[in-house]
C-alpha positions in Angstrom: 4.4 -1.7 -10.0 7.4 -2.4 -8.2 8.5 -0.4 -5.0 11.8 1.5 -5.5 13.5 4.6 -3.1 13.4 7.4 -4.0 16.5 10.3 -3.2 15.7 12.3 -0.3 14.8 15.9 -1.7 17.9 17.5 0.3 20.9 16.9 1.7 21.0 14.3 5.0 22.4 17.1 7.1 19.8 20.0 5.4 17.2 19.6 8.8 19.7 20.4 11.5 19.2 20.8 13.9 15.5 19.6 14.2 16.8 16.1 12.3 20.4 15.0 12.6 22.2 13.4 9.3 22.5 10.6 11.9 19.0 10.3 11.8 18.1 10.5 8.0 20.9 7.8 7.4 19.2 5.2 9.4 15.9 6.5 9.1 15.9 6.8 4.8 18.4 4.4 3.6 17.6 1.6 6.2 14.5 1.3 7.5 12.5 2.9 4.5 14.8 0.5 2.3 14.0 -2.3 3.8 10.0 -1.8 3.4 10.8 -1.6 -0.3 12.4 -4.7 -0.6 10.3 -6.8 2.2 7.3 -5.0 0.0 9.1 -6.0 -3.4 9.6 -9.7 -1.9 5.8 -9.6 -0.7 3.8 -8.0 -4.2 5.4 -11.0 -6.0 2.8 -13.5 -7.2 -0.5 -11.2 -5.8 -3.4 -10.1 -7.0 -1.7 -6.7 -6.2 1.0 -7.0 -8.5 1.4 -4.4 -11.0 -1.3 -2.1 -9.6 -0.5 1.5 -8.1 0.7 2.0 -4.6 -2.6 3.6 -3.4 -4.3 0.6 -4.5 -1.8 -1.9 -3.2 -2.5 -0.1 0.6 -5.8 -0.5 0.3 -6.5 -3.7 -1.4 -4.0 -5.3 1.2 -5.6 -4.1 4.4 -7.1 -6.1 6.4 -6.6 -9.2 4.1 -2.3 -9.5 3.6 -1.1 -7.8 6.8 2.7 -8.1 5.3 2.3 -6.6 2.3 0.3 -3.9 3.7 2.5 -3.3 6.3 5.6 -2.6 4.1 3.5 -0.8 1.0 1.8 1.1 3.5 4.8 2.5 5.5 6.0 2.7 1.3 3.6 4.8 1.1 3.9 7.2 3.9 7.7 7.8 3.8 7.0 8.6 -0.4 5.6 11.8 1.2 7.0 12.3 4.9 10.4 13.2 3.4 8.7 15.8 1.3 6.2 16.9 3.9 9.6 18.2 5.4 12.1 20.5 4.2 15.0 23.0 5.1 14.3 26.1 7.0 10.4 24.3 7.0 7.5 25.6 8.9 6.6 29.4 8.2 3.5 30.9 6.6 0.9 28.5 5.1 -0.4 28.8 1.8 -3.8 31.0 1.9 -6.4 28.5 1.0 -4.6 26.3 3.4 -4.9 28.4 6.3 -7.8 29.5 5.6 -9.2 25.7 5.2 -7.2 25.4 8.7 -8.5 28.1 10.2 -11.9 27.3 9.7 -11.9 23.6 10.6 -10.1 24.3 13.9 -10.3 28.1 14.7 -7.2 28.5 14.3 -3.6 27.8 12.8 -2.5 27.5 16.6 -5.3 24.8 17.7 -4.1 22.9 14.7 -0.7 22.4 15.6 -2.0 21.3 19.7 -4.4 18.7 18.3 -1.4 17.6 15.9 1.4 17.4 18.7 -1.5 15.6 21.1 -2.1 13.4 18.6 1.7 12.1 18.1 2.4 12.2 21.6 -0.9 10.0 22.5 -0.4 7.6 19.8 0.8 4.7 22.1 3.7 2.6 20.8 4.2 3.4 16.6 2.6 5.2 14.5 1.7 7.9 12.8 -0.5 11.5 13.5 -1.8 13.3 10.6 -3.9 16.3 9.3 -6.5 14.6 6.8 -9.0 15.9 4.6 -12.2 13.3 5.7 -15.7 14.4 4.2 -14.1 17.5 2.7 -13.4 19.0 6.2 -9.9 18.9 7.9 -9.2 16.8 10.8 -6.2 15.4 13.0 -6.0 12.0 13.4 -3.7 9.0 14.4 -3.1 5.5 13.2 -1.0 2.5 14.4 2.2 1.2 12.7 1.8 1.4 9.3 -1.5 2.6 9.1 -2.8 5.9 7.1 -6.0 7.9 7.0 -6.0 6.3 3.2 -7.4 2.7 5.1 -10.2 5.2 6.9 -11.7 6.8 4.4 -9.7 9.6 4.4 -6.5 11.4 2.5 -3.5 12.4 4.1 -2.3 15.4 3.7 0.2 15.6 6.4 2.1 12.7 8.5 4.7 13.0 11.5 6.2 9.5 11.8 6.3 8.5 15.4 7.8 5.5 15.4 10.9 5.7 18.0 13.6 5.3 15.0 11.9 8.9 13.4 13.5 10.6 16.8 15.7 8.7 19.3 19.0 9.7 18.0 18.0 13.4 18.6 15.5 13.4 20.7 15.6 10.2 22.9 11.8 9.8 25.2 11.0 13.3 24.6 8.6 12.7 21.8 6.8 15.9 22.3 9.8 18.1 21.5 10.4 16.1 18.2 6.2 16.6 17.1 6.5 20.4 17.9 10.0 20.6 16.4 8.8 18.8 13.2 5.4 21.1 12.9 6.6 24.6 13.9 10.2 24.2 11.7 10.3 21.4 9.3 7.1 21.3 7.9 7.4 21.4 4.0 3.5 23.5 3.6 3.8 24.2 0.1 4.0 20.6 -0.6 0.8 20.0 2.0 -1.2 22.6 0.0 -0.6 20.8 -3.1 -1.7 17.8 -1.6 -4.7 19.5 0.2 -5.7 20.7 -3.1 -5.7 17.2 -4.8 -8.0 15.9 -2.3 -10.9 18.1 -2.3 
């Protein structure tokens, strides 16, 4: 199955002013671009060939760190531009909330272990709210890593890799974490993805 990109699901100046057009240009049609075609260039002649994304990620950890790094930052900008949407954040689905609420006491805690965990995760990467064991938990990887490696599903992802935030938000990390979880935050699409992984 080869990698191809997909349209963004709005307009490149639909999440202003959280994320410039500036910043969707470069981020979508460059850098996720170029992971499909280094991870088009890479499948070529594996055992991975012709197998789904999911199992590409995880076959390729550990064992063809080029592949996996492309497929598996694939993989999370298939669903970081729909884990985000205009006029985001809001009210979260019921079962959601509820599943939030009862994991981390509340909606509130959530989004402080989320924020912490983007603006701890040294140099790139990635912080996440993940269904592991059927509970919900925050979490970070490195680079191109996902809770999908760690025995875990994403349901969530903030990319923190500097070119997710510099144009708009230079060093200040933290600002561009707690802008992306209090006002861009697509949570219909997380609830449909929290309710696929339990």
């Amino acid at each position: 199955m080869s990698f191809t990109l997909p349209d963004l699901p709005y307009a490149y100046d639909a999440l202003q002013p959280y994320m410039s057009k500036e910043t969707l240009e470069y981020h979508h049609d460059k850098h996720h671009q170029a992971y499909v075609t280094n991870g088009n260039n890479l499948l070529k002649g594996t055992e991975w060939e012709g197998k789904s994304l999911e199992d590409i990620v995880k076959g390729s950890f550990g064992k063809n760190a080029g592949l996996f790094n492309n497929a598996g930052q694939h993989f999370n900008h298939l669903h970081f531009w729909n884990w985000m949407k205009p006029n985001g954040g809001g009210s979260i689905p019921g079962e959601l909330e509820k599943a939030i609420v009862d994991a981390f006491g509340s909606v509130d805690k959530m989004k402080e272990d989320f924020v912490q965990a983007g603006v701890t995760q040294f140099g790139s990467g990635w912080c996440w709210l993940t269904v592991q064991n059927g509970k919900l938990a925050v979490t970070k990887t490195a680079n191109g890593e996902s809770p999908l490696v760690h025995g875990g599903t994403p349901i969530l992802g903030c990319d923190v890799w500097e070119h997710s935030y510099y144009i708009d938000y230079r060093n200040r990390r933290p600002d561009y974490v707690k802008a992306f979880i209090d006002s861009l935050v697509n949570w219909e699409y997380v609830a449909q993805m929290y309710a696929a992984a339990k």
